[in-house]
C-alpha positions in Angstrom: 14.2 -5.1 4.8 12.9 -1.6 6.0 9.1 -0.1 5.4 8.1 3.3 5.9 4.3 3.6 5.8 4.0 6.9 3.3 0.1 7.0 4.2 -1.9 5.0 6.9 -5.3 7.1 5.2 -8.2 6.0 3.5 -9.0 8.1 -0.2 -10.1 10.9 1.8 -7.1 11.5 4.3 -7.7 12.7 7.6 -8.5 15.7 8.3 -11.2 15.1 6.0 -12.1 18.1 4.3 -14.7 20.3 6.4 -15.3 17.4 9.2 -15.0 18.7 12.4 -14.5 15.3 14.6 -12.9 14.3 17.5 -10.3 12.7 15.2 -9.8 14.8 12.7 -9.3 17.8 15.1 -6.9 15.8 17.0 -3.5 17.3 18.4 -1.9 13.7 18.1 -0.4 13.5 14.9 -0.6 9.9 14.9 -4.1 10.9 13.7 -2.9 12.8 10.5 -3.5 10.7 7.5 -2.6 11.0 4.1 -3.8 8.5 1.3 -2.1 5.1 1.3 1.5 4.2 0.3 4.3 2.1 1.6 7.9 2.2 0.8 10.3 -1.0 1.1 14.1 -1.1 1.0 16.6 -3.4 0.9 20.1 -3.6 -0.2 20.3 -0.5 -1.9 16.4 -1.3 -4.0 13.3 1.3 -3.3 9.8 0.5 -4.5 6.9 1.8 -3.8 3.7 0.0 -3.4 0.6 2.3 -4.9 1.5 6.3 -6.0 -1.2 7.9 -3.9 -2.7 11.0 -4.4 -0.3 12.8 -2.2 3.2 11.2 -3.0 4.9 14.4 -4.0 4.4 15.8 -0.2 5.2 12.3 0.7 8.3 12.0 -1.1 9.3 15.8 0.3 8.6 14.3 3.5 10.8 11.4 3.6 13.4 12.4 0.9 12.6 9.9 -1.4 15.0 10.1 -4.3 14.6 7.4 -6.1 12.0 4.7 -7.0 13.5 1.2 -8.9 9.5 0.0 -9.4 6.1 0.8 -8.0 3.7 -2.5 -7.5 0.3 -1.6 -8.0 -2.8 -3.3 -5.8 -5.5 -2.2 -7.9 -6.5 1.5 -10.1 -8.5 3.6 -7.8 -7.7 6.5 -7.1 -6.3 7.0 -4.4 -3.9 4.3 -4.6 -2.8 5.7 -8.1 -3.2 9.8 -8.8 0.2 10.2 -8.0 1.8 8.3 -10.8 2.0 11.3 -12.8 4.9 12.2 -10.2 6.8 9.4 -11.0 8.5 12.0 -13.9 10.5 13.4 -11.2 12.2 10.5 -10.5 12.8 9.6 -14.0 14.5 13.1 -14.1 16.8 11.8 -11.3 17.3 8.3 -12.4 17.8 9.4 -16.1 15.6 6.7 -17.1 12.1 5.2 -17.0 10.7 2.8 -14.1 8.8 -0.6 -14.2 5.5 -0.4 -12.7 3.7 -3.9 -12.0 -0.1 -4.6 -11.5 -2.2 -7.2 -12.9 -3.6 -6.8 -16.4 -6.7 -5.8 -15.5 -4.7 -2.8 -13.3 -2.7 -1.7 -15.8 -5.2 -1.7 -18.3 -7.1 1.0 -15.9 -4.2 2.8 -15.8 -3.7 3.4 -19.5 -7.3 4.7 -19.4 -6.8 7.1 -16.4 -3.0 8.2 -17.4 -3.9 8.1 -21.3 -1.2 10.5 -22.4 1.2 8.2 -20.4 0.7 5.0 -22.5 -0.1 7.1 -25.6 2.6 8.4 -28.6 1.8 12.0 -27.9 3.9 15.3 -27.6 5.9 15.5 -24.2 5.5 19.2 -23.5 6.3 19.6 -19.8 7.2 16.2 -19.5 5.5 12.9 -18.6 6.1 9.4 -16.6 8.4 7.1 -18.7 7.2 3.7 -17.5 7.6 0.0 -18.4 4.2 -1.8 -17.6 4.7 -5.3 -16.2 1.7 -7.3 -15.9 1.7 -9.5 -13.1 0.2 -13.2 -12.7 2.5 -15.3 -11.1 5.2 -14.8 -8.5 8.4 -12.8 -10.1 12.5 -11.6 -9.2 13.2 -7.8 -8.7 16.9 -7.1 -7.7 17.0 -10.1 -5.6 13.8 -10.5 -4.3 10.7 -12.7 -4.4 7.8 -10.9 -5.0 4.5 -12.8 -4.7 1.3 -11.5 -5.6 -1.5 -12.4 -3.2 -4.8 -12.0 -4.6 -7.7 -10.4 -2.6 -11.3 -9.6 -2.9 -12.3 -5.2 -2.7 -16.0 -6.2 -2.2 -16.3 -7.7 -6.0 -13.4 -6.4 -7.6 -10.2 -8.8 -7.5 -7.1 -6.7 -6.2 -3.7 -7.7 -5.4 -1.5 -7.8 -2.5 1.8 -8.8 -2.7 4.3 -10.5 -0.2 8.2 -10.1 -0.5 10.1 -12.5 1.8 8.5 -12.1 5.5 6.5 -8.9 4.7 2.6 -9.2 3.1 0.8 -5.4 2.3 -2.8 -6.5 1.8 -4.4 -3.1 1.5 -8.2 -3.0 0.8 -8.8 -6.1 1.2 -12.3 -7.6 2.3 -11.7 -11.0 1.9 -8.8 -13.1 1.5 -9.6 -16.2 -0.6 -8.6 -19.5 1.3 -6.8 -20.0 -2.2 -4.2 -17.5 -1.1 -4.0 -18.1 2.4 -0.8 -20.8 1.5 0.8 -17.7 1.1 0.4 -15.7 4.1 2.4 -18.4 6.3 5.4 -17.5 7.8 4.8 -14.1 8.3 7.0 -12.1 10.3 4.7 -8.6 9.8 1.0 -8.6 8.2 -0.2 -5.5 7.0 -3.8 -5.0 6.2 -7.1 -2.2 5.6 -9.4 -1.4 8.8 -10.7 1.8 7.8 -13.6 2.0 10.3 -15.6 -0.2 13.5 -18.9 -0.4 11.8 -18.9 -2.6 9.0 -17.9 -1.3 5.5 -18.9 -3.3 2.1 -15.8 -3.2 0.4 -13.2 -3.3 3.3 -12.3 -5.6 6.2 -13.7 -3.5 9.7 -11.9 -3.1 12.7 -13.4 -6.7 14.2 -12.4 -8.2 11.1 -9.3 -7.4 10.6 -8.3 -8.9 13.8 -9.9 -12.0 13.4 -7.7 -12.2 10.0 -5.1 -11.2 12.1 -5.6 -14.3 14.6 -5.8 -16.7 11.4 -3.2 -15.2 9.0 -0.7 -15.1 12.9 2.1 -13.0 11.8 4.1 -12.4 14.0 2.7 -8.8 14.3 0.4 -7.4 12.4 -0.6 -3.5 11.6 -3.7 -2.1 10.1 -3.8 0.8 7.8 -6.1 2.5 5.7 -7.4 4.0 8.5 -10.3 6.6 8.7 -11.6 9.0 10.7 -13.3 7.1 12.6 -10.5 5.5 14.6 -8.6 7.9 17.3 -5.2 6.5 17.4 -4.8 6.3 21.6 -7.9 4.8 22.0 -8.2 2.4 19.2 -4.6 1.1 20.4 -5.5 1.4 24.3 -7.9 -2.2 23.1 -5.8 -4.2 20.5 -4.8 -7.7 21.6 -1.1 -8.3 21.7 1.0 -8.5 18.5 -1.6 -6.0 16.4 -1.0 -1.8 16.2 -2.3 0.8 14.6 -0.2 2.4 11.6 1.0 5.8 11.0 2.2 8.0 8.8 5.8 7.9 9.1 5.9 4.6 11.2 9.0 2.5 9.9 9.4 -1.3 10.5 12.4 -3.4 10.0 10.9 -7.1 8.6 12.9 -10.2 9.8 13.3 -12.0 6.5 10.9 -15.3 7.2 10.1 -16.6 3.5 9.1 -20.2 4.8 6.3 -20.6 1.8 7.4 -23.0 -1.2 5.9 -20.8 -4.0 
């Protein structure tokens, strides 16, 4: 299974618009962030978790041609202003594409995207999608996926694991309810946007000591702000932990040892 990280950003990318900061004036492009996304192949499938705000440039970027399904983790935005993109690919796939969240998700998403869900005239042309809601584990062309629920300060999100991969963007707090899930990992992926403290998202600190108790066998933080300079941040992690980037692609040894 392959995963390109689309976007290792938080909702404002880095640069952030008029900040003049060491990171966002950095050279290294490490340190070039758009909004979050991953992308997961295997055998031929190509899914997207989240449509961020900048997929088009992202799909440019990485000559993404088609998408089979897009997994949503929860409605704001910049996990989701890019689903109006998602027409392109139904152009190229001559047809329309399942998109999964949980009820509460989707139901966000027909208030954001209203002409999308709604019977009303096509004129340029708009996403055809097939909402899925999700609340227990399901198949997609051969795979396991398993939502993972999370806590985004108060508002319940998903992550999702598909066999030894687990994308737990935004999370704050993993309930020890879904912590049966998270064993066996062969790569964790979760949201460390800054070092201070943050109400709604896991820190720097605390992302590692999930890290240590989740014990992937490695783990990468993304969602990442412009707070954290990519040499120096990496210069401190403990062994088995990196920084994300934009472009970074993994190859994920296929441990599923969980009985769902």
């Amino acid at each position: 299974m392959r995963v390109t990280f689309l976007g290792s950003g938080t909702s404002t990318g880095v640069p952030v618009i008029g900040c003049r900061c060491e990171v966002c004036q950095s050279p290294d492009p490490r340190d070039r962030r758009l909004r979050p996304s991953i992308r997961i192949e295997w055998d031929g499938a190509s899914i997207l978790v989240d449509t961020s705000t900048d997929l088009r440039a992202q799909a440019l970027v990485h000559g993404i041609r088609r998408v089979d399904a897009v997994l949503y983790t929860h409605a704001h935005a910049d996990h989701v202003l890019g689903l109006d993109d998602l027409r392109t690919f139904n152009w190229l796939q001559r047809g329309a594409i399942p998109i999964y969240g949980s009820a509460e998700t989707l139901a966000d998403l027909s208030r954001s995207f209203w002409y999308v869900f709604e019977n009303v005239q096509v004129g340029g042309g708009k996403p055809a999608v097939l909402p899925r809601a999700v609340d227990s584990s399901f198949e997609f062309l051969g795979r396991r996926v398993v939502p993972v629920p999370v806590l985004h300060g108060s508002l319940p999100i998903l992550g999702y694991r598909i066999g030894g991969l687990a994308y737990l963007t935004d999370a704050s707090v993993i309930p020890e309810t879904s912590r049966p899930l998270l064993r066996g990992l062969d790569t964790l992926v979760l949201a460390a946007p800054r070092e201070q403290p943050h109400p709604t998202h896991m820190h720097l600190a605390r992302a590692l000591e999930e890290a240590r108790l989740v014990a992937a066998r490695r783990t990468f933080l993304t969602h990442i702000g412009h707070d954290l300079l990519h040499a120096r941040v990496s210069a401190g992690l403990p062994p088995g932990v990196e920084l994300a980037y934009d472009g970074l692609v993994l190859e994920i040894e296929d441990r599923d040892e969980v009985v769902f």
